[in-house]
N, C-alpha and C positions, 0 to 999 in steps of 0.2 A: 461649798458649791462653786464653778466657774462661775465667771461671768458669762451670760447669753449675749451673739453676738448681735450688733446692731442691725436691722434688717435693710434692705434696700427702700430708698424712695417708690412709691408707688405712680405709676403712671397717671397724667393730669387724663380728666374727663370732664372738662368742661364744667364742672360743675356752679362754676361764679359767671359764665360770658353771658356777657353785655351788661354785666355791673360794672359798677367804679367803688374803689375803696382807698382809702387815708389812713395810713400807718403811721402812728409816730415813734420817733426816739428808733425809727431802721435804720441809721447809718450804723453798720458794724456788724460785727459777727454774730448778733446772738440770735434770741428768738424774734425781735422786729424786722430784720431783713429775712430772714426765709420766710417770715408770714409775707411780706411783699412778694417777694421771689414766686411761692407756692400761688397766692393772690393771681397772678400775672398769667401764670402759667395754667392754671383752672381758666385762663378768659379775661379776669377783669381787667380794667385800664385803673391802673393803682398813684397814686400820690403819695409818695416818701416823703418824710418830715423829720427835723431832726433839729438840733440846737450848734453842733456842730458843719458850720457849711462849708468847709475844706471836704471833712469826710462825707457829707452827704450830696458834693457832687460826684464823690468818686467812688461812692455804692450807684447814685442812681443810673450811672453810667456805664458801670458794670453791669446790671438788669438791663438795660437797656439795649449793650451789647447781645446780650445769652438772648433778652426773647424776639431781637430785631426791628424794636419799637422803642417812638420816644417814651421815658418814664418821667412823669412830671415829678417837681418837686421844689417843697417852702422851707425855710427857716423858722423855728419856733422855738420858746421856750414856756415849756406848760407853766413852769410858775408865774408866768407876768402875764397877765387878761390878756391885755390887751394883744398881745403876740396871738394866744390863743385863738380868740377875737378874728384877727387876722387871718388865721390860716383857713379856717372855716371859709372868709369868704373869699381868700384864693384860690382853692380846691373847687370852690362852686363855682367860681370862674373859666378854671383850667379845665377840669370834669363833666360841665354844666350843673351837676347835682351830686351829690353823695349818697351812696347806696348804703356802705358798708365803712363802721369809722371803728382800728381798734387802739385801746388806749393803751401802750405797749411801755412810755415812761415810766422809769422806777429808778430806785436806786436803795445799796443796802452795806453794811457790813458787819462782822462779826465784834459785838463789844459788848459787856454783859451793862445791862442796863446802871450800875453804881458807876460804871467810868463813861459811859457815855455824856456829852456836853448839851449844853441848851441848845446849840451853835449845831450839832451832830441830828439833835431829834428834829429839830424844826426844818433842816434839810430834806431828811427823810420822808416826814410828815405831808413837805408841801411840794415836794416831787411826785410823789407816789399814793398819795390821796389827795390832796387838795389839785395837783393837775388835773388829777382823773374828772375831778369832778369841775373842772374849769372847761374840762374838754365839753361833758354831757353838755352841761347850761348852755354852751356857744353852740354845739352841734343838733340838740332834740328840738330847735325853734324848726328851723332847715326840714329836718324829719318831720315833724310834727304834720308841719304845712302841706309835705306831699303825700301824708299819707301812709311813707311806709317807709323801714329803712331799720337797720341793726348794729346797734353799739355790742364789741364784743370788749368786756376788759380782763388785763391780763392779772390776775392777782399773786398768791402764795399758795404751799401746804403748810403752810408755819404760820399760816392767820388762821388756821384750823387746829394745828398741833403744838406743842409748848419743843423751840429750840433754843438751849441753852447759847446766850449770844444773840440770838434777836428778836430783844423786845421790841426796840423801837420799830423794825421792818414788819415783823408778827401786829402790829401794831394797826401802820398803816394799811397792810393787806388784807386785815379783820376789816378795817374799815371800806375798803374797797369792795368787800363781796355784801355787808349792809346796804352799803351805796348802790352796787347791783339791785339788792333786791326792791328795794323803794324805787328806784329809778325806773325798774321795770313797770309796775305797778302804773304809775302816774304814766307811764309810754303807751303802754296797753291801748285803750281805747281807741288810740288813733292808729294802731297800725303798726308799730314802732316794737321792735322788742328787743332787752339788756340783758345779756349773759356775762360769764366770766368763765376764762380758764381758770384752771388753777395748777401751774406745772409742780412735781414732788421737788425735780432737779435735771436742769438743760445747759450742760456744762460745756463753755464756750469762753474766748477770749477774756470779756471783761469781767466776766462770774469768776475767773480764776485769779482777776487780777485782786477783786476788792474781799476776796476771800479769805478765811485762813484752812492754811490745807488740811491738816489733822482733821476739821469741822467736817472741811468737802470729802476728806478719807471716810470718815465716820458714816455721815448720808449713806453715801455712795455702799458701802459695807451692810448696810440695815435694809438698801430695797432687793428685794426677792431675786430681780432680774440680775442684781451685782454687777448693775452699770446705769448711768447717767443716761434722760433721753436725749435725741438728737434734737437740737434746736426744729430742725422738719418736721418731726413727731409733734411737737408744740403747734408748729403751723398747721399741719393736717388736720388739730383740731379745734384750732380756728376758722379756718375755712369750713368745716362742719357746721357750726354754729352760725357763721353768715350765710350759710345756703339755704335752700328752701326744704333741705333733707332734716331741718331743725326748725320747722315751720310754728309747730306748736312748744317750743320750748322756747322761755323767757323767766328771769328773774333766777335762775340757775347759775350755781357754779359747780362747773366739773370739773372734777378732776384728771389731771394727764399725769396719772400716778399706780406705781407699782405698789405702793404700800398708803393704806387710809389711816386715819386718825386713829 
């Protein structure tokens, strides 16, 4: 069977203006800069975050140019608090408040769990679950207090489904969509609600970089559609989930996926 071809972007309708939202880990091509991009473009006034601050003044700049407004933006690195700590309360600075926070840090590669290193897992681990969850702690005080306000995190379909080559990634993103659903739970009562994507495969710059191809052949061969989504596709349905079109939905992870477990 072809591949089906990628569809066009669908036109913004407002559907985030006069929120604010904090993205982290957007400097670059993948799916954290078009969730800003798409962010910006529905309305909100977004805060870009990243670890890298060469590249993330020359994304934020970029957005800035395309929608004709300044786009704020911190330096972070999910795995030290304190940074974390930080960013929270320079967004609440920059922003006045935070509406909309998604947790977009990760990182991953293909190596079957026997050769992967202490050095390798504990990377993984405290990039892409232990940030995520350094994010909520500094972010849901903030929420909590006003009331109301939406953690969206970006997970896996491989913390769902067994792929030969990532344990350790399958690992951390199990643990990201648990973390979802408790997170949500204790948010609940005040207002506050915790979703998660979960993309099958959004093949983009650094996903090809820390890949190995045969792996990304293979995926790519197995979904229905016999093509990778558009990093955009990822953000549309983030933006879903921060909207008030996803009012009653929390503790949820969805899938942005051609093919289920």
């Amino acid at each position: 069977m072809p591949a089906a071809a990628a569809p066009h972007p669908p036109e913004p309708c407002g559907l985030l203006a006069g929120r604010t939202v904090v993205v982290t880990a957007a400097a670059g091509t993948g799916i954290g800069f078009a969730t800003a991009r798409r962010c910006a473009l529905e309305g909100a006034a977004v805060l870009l975050s990243d670890r890298h601050e060469g590249r993330l003044a020359q994304y934020a700049g970029r957005l800035a140019d395309e929608i004709g407004a300044p786009v704020a933006r911190v330096t972070c690195d999910v795995t030290d608090d304190g940074s974390v700590v930080r960013l929270v309360s320079e967004a609440v600075d920059a922003l006045g408040h935070v509406d909309v926070w998604v947790n977009n840090a990760g990182v991953g590669f293909t190596r079957n769990v026997v050769d992967t290193t202490e050095e390798e897992w504990r990377r993984i681990i405290d990039i892409s679950l232990s940030g995520t969850f350094r994010c909520l702690r500094a972010v849901l005080p903030h929420m909590i207090e006003r009331g109301s306000g939406v953690v969206v995190n970006v997970g896996s379909v491989v913390g769902w489904r067994a792929e030969t080559g990532q344990g350790a990634y399958a690992a951390a993103k199990a643990g990201v969509a648990a973390l979802t659903r408790c997170a949500a739970l204790e948010a609940a009562p005040h207002g506050v609600r915790v979703n998660a994507v979960v993309p099958s495969l959004a093949l983009h710059e650094n996903v090809v970089k820390v890949s190995d191809p045969q792996f990304l052949a293979e995926i790519v061969s197995r979904e229905p559609l016999r093509r990778a989504a558009e990093p955009w596709e990822i953000a549309n349905t983030i933006v879903f989930l921060a909207s008030d079109l996803s009012s009653y939905l929390t503790g949820e992870s969805l899938a942005v996926s051609s093919r289920h477990p």
